[in-house]
C-alpha positions in Angstrom: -166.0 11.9 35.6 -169.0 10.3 34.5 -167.7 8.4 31.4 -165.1 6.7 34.3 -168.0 6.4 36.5 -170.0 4.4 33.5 -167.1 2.8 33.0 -166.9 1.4 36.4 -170.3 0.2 36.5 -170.1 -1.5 33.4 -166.8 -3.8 34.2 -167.4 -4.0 38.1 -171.2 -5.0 37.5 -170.3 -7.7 34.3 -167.3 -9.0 37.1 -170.2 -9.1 40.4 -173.1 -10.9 38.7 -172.2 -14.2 39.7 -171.6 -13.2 43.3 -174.5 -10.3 43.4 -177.1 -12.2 40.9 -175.9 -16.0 40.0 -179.4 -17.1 39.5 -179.9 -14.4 36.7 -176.2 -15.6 35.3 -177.2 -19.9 35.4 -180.6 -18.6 34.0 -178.7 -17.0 31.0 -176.5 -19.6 30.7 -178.6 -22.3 30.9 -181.2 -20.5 28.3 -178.1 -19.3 26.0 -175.6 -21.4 26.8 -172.2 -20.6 27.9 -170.5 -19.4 24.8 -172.9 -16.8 24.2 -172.8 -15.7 28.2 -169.1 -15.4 27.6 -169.6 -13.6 24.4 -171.8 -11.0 26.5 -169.8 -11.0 29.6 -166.3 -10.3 27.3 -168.1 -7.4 25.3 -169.4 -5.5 28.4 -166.2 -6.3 30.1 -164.0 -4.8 27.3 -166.7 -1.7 26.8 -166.3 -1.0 30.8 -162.6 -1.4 30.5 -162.1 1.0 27.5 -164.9 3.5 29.2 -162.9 3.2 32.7 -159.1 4.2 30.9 -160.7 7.2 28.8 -163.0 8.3 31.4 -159.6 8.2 33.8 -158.1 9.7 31.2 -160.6 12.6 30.6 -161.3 13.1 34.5 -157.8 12.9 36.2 -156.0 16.2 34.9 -159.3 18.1 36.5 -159.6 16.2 39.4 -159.9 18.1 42.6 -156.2 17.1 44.9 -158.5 15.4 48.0 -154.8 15.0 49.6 -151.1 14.9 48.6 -149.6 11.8 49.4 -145.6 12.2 50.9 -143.2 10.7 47.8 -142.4 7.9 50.4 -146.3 6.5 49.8 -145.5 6.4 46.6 -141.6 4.5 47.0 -144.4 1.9 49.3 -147.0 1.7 46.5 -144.2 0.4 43.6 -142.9 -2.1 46.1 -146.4 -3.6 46.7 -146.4 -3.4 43.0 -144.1 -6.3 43.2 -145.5 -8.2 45.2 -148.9 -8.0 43.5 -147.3 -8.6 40.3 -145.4 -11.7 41.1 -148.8 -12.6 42.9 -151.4 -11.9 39.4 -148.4 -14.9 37.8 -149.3 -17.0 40.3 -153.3 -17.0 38.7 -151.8 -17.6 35.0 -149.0 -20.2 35.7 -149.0 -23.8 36.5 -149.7 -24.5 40.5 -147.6 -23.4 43.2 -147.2 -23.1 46.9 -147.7 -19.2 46.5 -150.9 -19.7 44.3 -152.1 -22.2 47.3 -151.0 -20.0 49.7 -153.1 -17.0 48.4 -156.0 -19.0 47.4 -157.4 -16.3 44.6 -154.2 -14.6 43.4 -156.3 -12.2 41.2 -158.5 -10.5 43.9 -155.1 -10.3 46.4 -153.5 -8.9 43.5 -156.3 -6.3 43.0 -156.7 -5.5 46.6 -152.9 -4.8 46.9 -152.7 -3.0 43.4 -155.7 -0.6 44.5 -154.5 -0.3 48.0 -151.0 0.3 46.9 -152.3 3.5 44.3 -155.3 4.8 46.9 -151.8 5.5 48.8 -149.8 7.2 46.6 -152.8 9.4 44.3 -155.1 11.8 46.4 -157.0 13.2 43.6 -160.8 12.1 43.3 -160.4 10.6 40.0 -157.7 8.0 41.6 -160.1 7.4 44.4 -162.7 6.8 42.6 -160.7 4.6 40.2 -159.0 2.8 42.5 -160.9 2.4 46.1 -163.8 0.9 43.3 -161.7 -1.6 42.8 -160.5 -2.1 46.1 -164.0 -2.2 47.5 -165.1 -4.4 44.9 -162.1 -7.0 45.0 -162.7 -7.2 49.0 -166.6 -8.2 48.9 -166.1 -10.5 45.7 -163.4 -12.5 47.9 -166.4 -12.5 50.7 -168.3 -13.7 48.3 -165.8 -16.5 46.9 -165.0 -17.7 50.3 -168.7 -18.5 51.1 -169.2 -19.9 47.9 -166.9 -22.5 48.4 -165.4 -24.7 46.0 -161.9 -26.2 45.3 -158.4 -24.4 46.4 -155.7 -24.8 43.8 -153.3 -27.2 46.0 -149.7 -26.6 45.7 -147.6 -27.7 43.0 -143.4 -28.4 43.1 -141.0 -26.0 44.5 -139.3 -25.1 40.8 -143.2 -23.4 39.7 -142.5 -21.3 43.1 -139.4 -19.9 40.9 -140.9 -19.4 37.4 -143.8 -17.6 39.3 -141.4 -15.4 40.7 -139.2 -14.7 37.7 -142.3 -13.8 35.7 -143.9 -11.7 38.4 -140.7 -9.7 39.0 -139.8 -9.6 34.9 -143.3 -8.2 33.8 -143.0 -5.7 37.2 -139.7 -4.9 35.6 -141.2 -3.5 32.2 -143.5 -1.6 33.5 -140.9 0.0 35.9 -138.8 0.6 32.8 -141.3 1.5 30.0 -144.2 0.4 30.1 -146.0 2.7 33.0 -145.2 5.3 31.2 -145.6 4.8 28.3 -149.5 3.0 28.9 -150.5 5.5 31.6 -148.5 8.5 30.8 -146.6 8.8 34.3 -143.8 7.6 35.8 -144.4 4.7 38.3 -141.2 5.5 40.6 -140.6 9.2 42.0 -137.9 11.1 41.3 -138.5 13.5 44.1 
């Protein structure tokens, strides 16, 4: 548990600095520059991230059950999969009235993604894993929101569509392949 644990800390902390320490980030930047902050940011991010799927990895076949979930959590988690899928396209594509609507599609889509598996896994490895990331999406928003800055504004109706037919494509691989085979288990029950 402690390589996921490390792992956590290294992705979650690179991701909170500017909302948890955005003097120290401008002092870097403005002493470095912003290339080399990326550079930094993008090779703690990808340790955390490869530390976070091997620690899971390592930790989740030992985990202690905390609680067993009824299948019908899990038939609710892959629907909210949908919608948080067709919700993380709405970050990467051009603007639309569901990017507007949402305001920061990539913390909604985190919060429903983590909400969605704290539901349907009650082992403490999953916990851990994924009410981390739940906790940490809710107070970055927080953070976002007092912040301030510029909404993305709506864009036509027809981006509304492509959004959609990404969102539920992708969602569609992963329902057909790709779960499996990236995580090792099927993302709809059979029982």
């Amino acid at each position: 548990m402690l390589v996921l644990i490390l792992g956590l800390v290294l992705f979650l902390g690179i991701h909170s600095v500017r909302m948890a320490a955005p003097g120290f980030r401008d002092a870097q930047i403005a002493a470095r520059g912003i290339g080399p902050w990326k550079g930094i940011y993008s090779i703690v991010a990808a340790l955390g991230l490869v530390l976070i799927v091997w620690g899971y990895s390592l930790a989740w076949p030992a985990a202690p059950v905390l609680y067993e979930p009824p299948v019908w959590l899990k038939h609710i988690n892959a629907l909210l999969m949908l919608f948080a899928f067709i919700i993380i396209a709405s970050g990467d594509l051009p603007a639309s009235h569901i990017k507007a609507a949402v305001k920061h599609p990539m913390l909604l889509a985190v919060k429903i993604w983590a909400f969605g598996h704290l539901l349907s896994n009650g082992d403490l490895a999953s916990i851990l894993l994924f009410g981390s990331f739940l906790v940490w999406a809710v107070v970055n928003r927080i953070a976002v929101k007092r912040r301030g800055g510029p909404l993305p504004v709506a864009g036509p109706w027809r981006n509304d569509a492509i959004v959609v037919a990404v969102g539920v494509a992708v969602y569609l691989l992963f329902v057909w392949k790709l779960h499996l085979w990236l995580f090792g288990v099927p993302p709809i029950p059979v029982a």
